[in-house]
FIVO-493768 format. One record per residue (C-alpha): x, y, z; residue number from 1. Coordinates in steps of 0.5 Angstrom, whole numbers. Last residue first. Example, Ala and Ser with C-alpha at 12.3 -4.5 7.8 and 13.67 -1.06 7.14 Angstrom:
2
     X     Y     Z resi
    27    -2    14    2
    25    -9    16    1
//
This chain:
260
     X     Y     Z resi
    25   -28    24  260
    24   -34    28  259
    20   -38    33  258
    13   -35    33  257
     8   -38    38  256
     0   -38    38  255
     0   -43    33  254
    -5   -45    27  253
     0   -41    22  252
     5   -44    25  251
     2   -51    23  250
     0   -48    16  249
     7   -47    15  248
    10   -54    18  247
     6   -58    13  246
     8   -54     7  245
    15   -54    10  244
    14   -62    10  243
    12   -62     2  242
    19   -58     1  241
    23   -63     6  240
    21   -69     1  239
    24   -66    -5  238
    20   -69   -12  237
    21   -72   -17  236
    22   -78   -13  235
    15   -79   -11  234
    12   -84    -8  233
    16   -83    -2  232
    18   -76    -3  231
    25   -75    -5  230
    31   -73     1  229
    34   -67     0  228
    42   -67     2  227
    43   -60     6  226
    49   -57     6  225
    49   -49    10  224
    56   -44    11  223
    54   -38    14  222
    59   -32    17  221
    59   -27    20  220
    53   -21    22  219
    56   -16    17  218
    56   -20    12  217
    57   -27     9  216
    53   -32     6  215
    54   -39     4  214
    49   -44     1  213
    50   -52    -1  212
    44   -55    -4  211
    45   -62    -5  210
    39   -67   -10  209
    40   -74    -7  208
    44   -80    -9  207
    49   -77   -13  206
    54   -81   -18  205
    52   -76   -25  204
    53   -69   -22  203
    50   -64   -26  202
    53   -58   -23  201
    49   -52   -22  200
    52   -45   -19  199
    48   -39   -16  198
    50   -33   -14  197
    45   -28   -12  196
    45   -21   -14  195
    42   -21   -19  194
    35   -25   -17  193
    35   -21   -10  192
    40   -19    -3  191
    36   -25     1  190
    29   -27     3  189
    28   -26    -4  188
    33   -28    -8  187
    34   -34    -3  186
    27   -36    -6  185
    29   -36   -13  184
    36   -40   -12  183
    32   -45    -9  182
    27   -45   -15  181
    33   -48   -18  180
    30   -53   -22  179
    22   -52   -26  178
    25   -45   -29  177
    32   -47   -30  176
    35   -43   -36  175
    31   -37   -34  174
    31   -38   -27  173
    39   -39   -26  172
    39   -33   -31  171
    36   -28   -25  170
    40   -32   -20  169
    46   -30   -22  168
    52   -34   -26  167
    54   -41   -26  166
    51   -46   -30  165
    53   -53   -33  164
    58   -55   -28  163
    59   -62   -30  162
    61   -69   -27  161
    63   -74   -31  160
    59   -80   -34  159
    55   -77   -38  158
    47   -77   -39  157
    43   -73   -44  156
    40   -68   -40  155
    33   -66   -36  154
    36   -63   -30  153
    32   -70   -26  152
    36   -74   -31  151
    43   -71   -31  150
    44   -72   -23  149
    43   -65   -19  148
    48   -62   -15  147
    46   -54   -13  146
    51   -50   -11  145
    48   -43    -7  144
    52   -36    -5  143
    50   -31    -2  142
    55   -25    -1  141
    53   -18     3  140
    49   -17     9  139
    49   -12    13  138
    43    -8     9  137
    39    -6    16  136
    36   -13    15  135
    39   -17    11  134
    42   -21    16  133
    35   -23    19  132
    33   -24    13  131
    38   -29    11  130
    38   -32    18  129
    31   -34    17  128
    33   -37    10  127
    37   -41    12  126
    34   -47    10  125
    33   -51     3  124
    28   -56     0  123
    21   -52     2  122
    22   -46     6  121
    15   -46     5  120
    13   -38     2  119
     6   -35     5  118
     3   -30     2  117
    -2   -26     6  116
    -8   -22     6  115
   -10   -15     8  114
   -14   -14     1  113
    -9    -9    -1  112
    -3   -11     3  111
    -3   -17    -2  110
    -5   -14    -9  109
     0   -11    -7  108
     5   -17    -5  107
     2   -19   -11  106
     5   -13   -16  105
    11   -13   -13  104
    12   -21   -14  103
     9   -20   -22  102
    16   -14   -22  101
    19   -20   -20  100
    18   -25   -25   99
    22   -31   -22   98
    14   -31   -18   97
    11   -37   -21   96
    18   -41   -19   95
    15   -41   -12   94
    11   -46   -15   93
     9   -48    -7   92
     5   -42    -5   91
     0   -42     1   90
    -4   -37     1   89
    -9   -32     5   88
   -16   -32     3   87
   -21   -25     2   86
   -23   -27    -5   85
   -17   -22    -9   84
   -12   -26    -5   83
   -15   -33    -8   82
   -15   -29   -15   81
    -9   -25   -16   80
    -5   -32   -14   79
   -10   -37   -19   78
    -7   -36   -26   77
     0   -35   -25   76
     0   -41   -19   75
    -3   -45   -25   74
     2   -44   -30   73
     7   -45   -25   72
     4   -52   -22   71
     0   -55   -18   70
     0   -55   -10   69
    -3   -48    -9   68
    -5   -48    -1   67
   -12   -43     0   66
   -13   -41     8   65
   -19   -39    11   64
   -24   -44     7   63
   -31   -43     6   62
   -32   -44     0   61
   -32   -39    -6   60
   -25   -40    -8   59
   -28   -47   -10   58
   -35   -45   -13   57
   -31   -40   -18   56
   -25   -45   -19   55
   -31   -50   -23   54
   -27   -56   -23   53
   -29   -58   -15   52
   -27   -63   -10   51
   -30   -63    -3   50
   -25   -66     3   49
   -29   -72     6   48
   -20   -75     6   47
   -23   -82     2   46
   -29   -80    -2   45
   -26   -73    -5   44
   -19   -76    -6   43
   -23   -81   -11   42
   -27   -75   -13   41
   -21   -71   -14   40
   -17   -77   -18   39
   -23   -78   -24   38
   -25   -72   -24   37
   -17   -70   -26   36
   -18   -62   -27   35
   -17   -60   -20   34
   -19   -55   -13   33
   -20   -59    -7   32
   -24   -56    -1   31
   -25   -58     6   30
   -18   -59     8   29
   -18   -59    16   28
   -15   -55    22   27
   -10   -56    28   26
    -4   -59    23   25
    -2   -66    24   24
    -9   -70    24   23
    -7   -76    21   22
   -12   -77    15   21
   -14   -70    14   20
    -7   -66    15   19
    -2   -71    14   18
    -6   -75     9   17
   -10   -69     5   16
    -3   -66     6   15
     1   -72     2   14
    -5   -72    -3   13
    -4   -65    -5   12
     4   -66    -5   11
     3   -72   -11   10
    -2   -69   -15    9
    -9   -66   -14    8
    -8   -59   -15    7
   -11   -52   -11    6
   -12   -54    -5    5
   -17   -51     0    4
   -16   -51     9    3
   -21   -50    14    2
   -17   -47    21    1
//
């Protein structure tokens, strides 16, 4: 499997690591698209991965597997055109698809060039069961609580807990466009953005970004906490959601499927 990247930043050069430096997915990072000269041809001399800034040249290399590790704005600009040059994607700024009627129309332009959009479960799980669930209409509440620390929700610190939102996920991503993705990916796999519960408390004493989910349904009940670990040299950043990147391109290489 060739593999090409869109971004040069923290998760971009993980995968370059995980995949090209350690070979932990069956494949291999050919092409980099980015706008640093200076990083790509660093990342380009070290993982023998060839780095462009035209995006032309880049989608026209060969390559059976495009991953978006940039950024919303990027993510906008370049879906319909990785789909539309015959490539699957990978894609990690699933804040890029808060629009839904934008996701309709990519899911289309998807199932027009018979390619794939592949979401990584990134700072969550559950989802599998959520679909599973959803799919005869039985499931009927879904819930998330998201704890965050003042900082990375960008606020003024205080030293109380608060909850600074509560709502449905729609509005979540309004507000909150860079730190609920969460919520939106749950939408999806679950009941949608307007029905999707979300709660976001700024919490001055956590250690580790929280998501708590509940569902209910005809299938029972789930009730999911996950405490996200930061990237080693990222902070910023969920450590799981770069792992979910790794593990959707090895299943993607695998003659095996385990979930829905």
């Amino acid at each position: 499997m060739k593999i090409g990247i869109i971004g040069t930043g923290n998760i971009a050069q993980y995968l370059l690591e995980s995949i090209n430096g350690d070979g932990k997915v069956v494949g291999e990072i050919v092409s980099i698209f980015g706008r640093n000269l200076e990083v790509g041809l660093r990342l380009e001399s070290q993982y023998s991965a060839k780095f462009y800034t035209d995006f032309q040249q880049f989608i026209q290399s060969t390559m059976d597997v495009v991953v978006e590790a940039a950024t919303i704005e990027v993510a906008i600009e370049r879906v319909e055109e990785v789909l539309d040059n015959k490539k699957d994607l990978v894609l990690s700024s699933i804040g890029a698809f808060k629009d839904m009627e934008y996701l309709n129309e990519m899911i289309e332009v998807a199932r027009k060039n018979q390619q794939h959009i592949y979401l990584p479960s990134g700072a969550i799980g559950g989802l599998d069961l959520l679909q599973s669930a959803n799919s005869l209409g039985g499931l009927k509440e879904v819930r998330i609580t998201t704890r965050k620390s003042y900082q990375s929700l960008g606020l003024d610190v205080k030293h109380v807990e608060q909850c600074i939102f509560e709502g449905v996920a729609l509005d979540a991503i309004e507000k909150f466009p860079k730190n609920v993705n969460v919520a939106l990916l749950l939408s999806i796999a679950g009941l949608g953005a307007d029905k999707t519960a979300v709660r976001v408390i700024a919490d001055p004493n956590i250690q580790r970004n929280t998501h708590h989910i509940e569902a209910k349904g005809d299938f029972g009940k789930m009730n999911l906490l996950i405490e996200n670990e930061p990237m080693p040299n990222n902070p910023k950043t969920s450590y799981l959601a770069a792992l979910s990147i790794v593990s959707t391109l090895q299943n993607k290489g695998n003659a095996i499927t385990i979930g829905s």
